[in-house]
C-alpha positions as CSV (number, residue, x, y, z in Angstrom):
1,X,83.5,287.0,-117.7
2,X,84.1,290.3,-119.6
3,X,83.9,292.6,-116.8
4,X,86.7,290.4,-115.1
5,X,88.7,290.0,-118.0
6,X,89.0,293.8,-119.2
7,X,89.1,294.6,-115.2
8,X,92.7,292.7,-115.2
9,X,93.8,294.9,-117.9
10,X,93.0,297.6,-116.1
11,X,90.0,298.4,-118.0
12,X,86.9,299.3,-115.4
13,X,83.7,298.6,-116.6
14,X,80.0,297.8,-115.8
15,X,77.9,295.7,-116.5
16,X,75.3,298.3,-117.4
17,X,78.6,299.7,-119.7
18,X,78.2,296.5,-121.7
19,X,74.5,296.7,-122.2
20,X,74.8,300.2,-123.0
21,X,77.5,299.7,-125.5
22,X,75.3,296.5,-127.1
23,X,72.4,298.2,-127.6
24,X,73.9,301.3,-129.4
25,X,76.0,298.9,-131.0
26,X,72.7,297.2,-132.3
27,X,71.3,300.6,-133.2
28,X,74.1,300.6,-135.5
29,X,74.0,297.0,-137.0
30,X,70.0,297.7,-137.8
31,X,70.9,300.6,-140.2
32,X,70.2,303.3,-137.1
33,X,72.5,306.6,-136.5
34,X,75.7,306.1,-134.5
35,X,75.7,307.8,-131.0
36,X,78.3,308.1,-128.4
37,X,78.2,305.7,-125.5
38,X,79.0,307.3,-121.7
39,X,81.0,305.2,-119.9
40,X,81.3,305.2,-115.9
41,X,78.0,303.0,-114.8
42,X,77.4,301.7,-111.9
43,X,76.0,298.0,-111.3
44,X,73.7,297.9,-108.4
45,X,72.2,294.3,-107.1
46,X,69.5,296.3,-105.2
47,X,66.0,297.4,-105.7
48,X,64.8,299.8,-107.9
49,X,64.0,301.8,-104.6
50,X,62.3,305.2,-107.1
51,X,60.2,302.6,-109.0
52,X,61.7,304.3,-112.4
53,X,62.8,300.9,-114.6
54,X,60.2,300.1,-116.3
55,X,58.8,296.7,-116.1
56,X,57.9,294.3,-119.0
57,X,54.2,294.4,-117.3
58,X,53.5,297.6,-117.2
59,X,50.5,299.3,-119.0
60,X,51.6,301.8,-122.0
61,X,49.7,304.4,-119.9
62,X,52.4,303.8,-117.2
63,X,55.3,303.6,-119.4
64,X,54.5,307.0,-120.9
65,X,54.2,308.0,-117.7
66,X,57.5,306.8,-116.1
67,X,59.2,308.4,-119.3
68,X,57.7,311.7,-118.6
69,X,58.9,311.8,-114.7
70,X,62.4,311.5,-116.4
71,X,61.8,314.8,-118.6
72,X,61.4,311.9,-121.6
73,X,58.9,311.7,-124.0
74,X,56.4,309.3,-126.2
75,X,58.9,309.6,-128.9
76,X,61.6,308.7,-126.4
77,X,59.7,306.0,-125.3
């Protein structure tokens, strides 16, 4: 996979890099502004133990919500 092949180039990187790096990339593609992309993610296989990542279920009352306990807003939303 990706992660494995840039890892033997000596390349470290995270899955969450990737996704991070797609969507801005995507951003881009859709005629949105370019922004720089942090690098230095960590994967994690566990639990969400602060209950932070939203879920595809939840209500837009609790999204806005979740957003705000971040320091985020609707418009970041």
């Amino acid at each position: 996979d990706v992660v494995d092949l840039l890892g033997s180039e000596g390349i470290v990187v995270s899955f969450a890099d990737i996704v991070q790096l797609g969507a801005a990339e995507a951003v881009v593609s859709a005629g949105g502004p370019y922004y720089p992309v942090k690098m230095g993610r960590i994967d994690t296989a566990g639990k969400d133990v602060y209950d932070t990542f939203p879920s595809p279920f939840d209500s837009i009352a609790t999204l806005i919500q979740k957003f705000f306990n971040m320091g985020l807003d609707v418009r970041d939303l």
